[in-house]
C-alpha positions in Angstrom: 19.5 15.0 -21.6 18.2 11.8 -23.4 19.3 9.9 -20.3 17.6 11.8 -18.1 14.2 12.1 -20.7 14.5 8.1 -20.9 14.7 7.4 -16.7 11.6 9.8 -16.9 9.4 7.7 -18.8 10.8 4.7 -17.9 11.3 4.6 -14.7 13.4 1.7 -13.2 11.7 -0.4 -10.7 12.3 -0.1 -7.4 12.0 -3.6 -5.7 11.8 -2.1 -1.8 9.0 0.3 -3.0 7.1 -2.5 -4.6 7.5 -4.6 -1.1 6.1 -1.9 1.2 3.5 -0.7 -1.0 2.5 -4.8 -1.0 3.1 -4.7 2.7 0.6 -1.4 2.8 -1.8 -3.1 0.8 -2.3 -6.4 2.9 -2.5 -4.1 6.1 -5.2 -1.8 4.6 -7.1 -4.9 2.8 -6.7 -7.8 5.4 -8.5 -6.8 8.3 -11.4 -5.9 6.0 -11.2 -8.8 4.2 -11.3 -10.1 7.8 -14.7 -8.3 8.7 -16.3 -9.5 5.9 -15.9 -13.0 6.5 -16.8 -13.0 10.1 -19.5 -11.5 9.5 -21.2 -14.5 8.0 -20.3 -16.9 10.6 -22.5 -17.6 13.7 -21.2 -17.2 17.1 -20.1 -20.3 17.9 -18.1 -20.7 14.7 -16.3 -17.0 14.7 -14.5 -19.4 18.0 -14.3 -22.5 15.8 -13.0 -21.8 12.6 -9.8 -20.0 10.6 -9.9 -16.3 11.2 -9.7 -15.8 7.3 -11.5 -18.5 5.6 -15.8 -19.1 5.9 -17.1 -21.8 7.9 -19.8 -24.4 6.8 -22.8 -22.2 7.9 -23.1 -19.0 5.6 -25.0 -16.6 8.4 -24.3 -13.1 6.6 -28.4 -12.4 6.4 -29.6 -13.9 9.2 -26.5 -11.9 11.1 -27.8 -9.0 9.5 -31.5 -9.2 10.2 -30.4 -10.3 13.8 -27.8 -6.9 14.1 -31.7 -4.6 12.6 -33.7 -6.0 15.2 -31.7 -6.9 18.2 -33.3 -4.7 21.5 -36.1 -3.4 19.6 -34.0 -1.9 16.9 -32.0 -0.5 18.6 -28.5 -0.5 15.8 -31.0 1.7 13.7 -32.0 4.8 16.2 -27.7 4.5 16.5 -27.6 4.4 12.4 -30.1 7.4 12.2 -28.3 9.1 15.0 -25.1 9.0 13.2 -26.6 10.2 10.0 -28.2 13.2 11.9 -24.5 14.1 13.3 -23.3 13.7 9.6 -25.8 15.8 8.0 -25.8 18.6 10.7 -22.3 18.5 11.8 -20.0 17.9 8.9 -22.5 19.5 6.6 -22.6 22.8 8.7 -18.6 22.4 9.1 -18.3 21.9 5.3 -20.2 25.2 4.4 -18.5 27.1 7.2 -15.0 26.3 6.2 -16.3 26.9 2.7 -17.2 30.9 3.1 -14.0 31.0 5.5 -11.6 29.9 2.9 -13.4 31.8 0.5 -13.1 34.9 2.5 -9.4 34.3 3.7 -8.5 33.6 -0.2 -10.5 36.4 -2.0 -10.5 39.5 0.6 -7.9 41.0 2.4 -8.9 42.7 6.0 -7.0 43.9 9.4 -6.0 40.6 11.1 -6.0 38.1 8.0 -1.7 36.8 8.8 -3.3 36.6 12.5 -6.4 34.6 11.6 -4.0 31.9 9.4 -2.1 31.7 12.2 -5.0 30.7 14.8 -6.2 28.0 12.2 -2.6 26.7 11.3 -2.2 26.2 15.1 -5.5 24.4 15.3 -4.6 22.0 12.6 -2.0 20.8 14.7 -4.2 20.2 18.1 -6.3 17.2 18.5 -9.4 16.5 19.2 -9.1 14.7 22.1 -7.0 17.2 23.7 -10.2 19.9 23.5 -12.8 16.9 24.6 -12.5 17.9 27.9 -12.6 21.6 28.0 -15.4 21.8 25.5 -17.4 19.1 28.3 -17.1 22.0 31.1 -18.2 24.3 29.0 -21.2 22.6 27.8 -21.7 21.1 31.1 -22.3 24.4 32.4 -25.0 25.7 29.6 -26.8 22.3 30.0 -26.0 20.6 26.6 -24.4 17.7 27.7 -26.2 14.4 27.0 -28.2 16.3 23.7 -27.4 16.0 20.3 -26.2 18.9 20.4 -23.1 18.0 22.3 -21.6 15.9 19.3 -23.2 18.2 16.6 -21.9 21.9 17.4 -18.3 20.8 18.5 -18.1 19.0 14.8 -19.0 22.4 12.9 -15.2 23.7 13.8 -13.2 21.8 10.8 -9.6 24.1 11.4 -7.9 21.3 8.7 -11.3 21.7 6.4 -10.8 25.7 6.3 -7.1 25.7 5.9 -7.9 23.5 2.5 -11.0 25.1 1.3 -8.7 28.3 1.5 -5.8 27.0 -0.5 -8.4 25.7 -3.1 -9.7 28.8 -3.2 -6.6 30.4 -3.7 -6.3 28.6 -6.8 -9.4 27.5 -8.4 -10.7 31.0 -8.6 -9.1 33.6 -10.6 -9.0 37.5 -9.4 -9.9 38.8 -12.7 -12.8 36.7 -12.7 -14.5 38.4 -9.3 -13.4 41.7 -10.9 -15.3 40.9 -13.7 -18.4 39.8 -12.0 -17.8 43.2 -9.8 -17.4 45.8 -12.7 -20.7 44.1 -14.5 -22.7 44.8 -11.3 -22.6 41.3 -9.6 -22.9 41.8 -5.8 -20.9 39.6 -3.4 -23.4 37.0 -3.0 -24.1 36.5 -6.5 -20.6 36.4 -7.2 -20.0 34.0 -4.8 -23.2 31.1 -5.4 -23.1 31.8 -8.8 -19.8 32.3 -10.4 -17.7 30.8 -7.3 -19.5 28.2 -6.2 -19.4 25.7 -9.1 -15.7 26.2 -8.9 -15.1 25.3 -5.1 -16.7 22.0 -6.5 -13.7 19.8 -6.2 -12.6 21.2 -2.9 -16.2 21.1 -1.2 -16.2 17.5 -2.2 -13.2 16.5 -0.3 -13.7 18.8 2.5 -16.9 16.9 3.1 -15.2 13.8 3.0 -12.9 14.3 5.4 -15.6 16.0 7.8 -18.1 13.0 7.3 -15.4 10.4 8.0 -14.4 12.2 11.4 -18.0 13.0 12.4 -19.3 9.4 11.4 -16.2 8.0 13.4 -16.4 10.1 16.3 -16.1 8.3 19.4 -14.4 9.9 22.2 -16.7 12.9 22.4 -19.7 11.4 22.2 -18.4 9.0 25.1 -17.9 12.2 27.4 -20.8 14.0 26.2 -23.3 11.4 26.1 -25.0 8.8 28.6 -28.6 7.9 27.0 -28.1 5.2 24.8 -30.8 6.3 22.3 -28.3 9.3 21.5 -25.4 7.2 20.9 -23.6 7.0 17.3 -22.4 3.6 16.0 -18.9 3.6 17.4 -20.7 4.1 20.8 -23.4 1.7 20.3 -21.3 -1.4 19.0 -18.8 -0.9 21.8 -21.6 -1.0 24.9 -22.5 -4.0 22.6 -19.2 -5.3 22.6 -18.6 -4.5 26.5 -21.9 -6.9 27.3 -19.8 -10.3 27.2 -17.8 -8.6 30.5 -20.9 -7.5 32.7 -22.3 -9.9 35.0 -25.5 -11.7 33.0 -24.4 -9.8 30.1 -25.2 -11.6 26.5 -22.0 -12.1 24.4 -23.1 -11.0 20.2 -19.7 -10.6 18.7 -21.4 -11.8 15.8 -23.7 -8.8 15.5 -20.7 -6.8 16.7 -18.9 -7.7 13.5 -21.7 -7.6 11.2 -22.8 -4.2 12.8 -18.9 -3.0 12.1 -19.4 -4.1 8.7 -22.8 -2.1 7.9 -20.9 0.7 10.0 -18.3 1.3 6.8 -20.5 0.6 4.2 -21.4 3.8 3.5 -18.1 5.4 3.8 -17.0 3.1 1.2 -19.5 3.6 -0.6 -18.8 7.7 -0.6 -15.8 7.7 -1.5 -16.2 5.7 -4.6 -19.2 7.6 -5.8 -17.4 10.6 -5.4 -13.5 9.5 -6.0 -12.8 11.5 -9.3 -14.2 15.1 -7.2 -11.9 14.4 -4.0 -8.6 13.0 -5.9 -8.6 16.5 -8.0 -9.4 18.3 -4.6 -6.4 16.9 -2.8 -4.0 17.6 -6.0 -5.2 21.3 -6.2 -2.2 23.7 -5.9 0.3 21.2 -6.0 1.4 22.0 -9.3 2.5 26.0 -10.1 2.4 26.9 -13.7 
């Protein structure tokens, strides 16, 4: 027993664990280590100079003021765009696989076992393999090339439900809606005002992983859109990326790698601000008392 309690809390270390989680590290870190320091080279030198090290001209700002304005603007309609796919698809998918998971968790109804089963078996299908379908179908009501080709395919989140439901499974007590219910508390109230602040953690990281999908997006919007002035980022830098192979087309992989850089700024920055909410999201249930 004292064996056991002492390999417990000291645990012995493990020299081919400590490799590949080095190994994992340098392949998560490298490439944007990588990004960050092309980014401040010119174009000529990103052809000129050690992948991994800066050259002698520091061209971070001007790359950046050159990625704002190049063609009229155009990385900031792609920018604002994005955000408008983010707020309006991932939001709407987040608050509708919030009141499904609620509703699969807290209330039991003819069909529930058959429901889980249609969102456990569209967990496992991608994206990609739905692209095409959901093009016919909005081909033929005359959505295709709008916004609303990227934005209404992103409110289905089959992955965000499944985990807003086993949060809510946990996080929220029985007794505690038959308490609300016996003092008079309708369903609504019960739900923004006692539930609500408990789903915290798991709306968190349901967002999360909605907003990094959404703001990653590519293949849709390729199929769904043609105007440039609707693309999203990922669309926008690769038709900047695909000029250097047209015939009088301008090569800018310097703004290409800048704009990739101001592209995951903002993901970064979310998921620091809101580490400690998603973390205790993604451990819910994974300990039974």
């Amino acid at each position: 027993m004292k064996s056991t309690r002492r390999g417990v809390d000291n645990p012995k270390r493990n020299v081919l664990l400590t490799i590949l989680t080095g190994v994992v590290l340098l392949y998560s870190l490298v490439p944007l280590l990588w990004l960050v320091i092309n980014s401040s080279k010119t174009q000529d030198d990103l052809f000129s100079s050690f992948g991994l090290w800066f050259s002698d001209e520091f061209a971070l700002f001007s790359n950046i003021a050159d990625t704002l304005t190049y063609d009229d603007g155009i990385f900031v309609r792609w920018l604002l765009n994005t955000v408008l796919y983010v707020v309006l698809g991932a939001g709407g998918a987040t608050f509708l696989a919030v009141l499904g998971g609620y509703a699969l968790a807290k209330f039991n109804f003819p069909g529930k076992k058959a429901v889980f089963a249609v969102i456990i078996g569209a967990v496992a299908v991608p994206g990609t393999a739905l692209a095409v379908p959901t093009f016919l179908m909005f081909s033929e009501i005359g959505l295709t090339n709008t916004p609303w080709a990227v934005i209404i395919p992103s409110l289905i989140s089959p992955f965000g439900l499944y985990l807003m439901w086993t949060f809510a499974t946990e996080a929220i007590p029985t007794e505690l809606l038959e308490s609300a219910r016996m003092d008079g508390a309708g369903e609504f109230r019960t739900f923004f005002r006692i539930c609500l602040p408990l789903l915290g953690p798991g709306i968190v990281t349901v967002l999360l992983f909605t907003m990094v999908a959404t703001w990653n997006n590519y293949f849709l919007p390729l199929i769904m859109l043609k105007n440039p002035d609707w693309y999203p980022l990922t669309l926008g830098l690769n038709a900047w990326n695909g000029q250097a192979s047209t015939a009088g087309g301008e090569a800018i992989f310097n703004l290409v790698i800048t704009g990739s850089l101001l592209t995951i700024l903002p993901l970064i920055a979310a998921f620091l601000l809101l580490q400690r909410y998603w973390q205790s999201g993604l451990s819910a249930g994974a300990v039974k008392e």
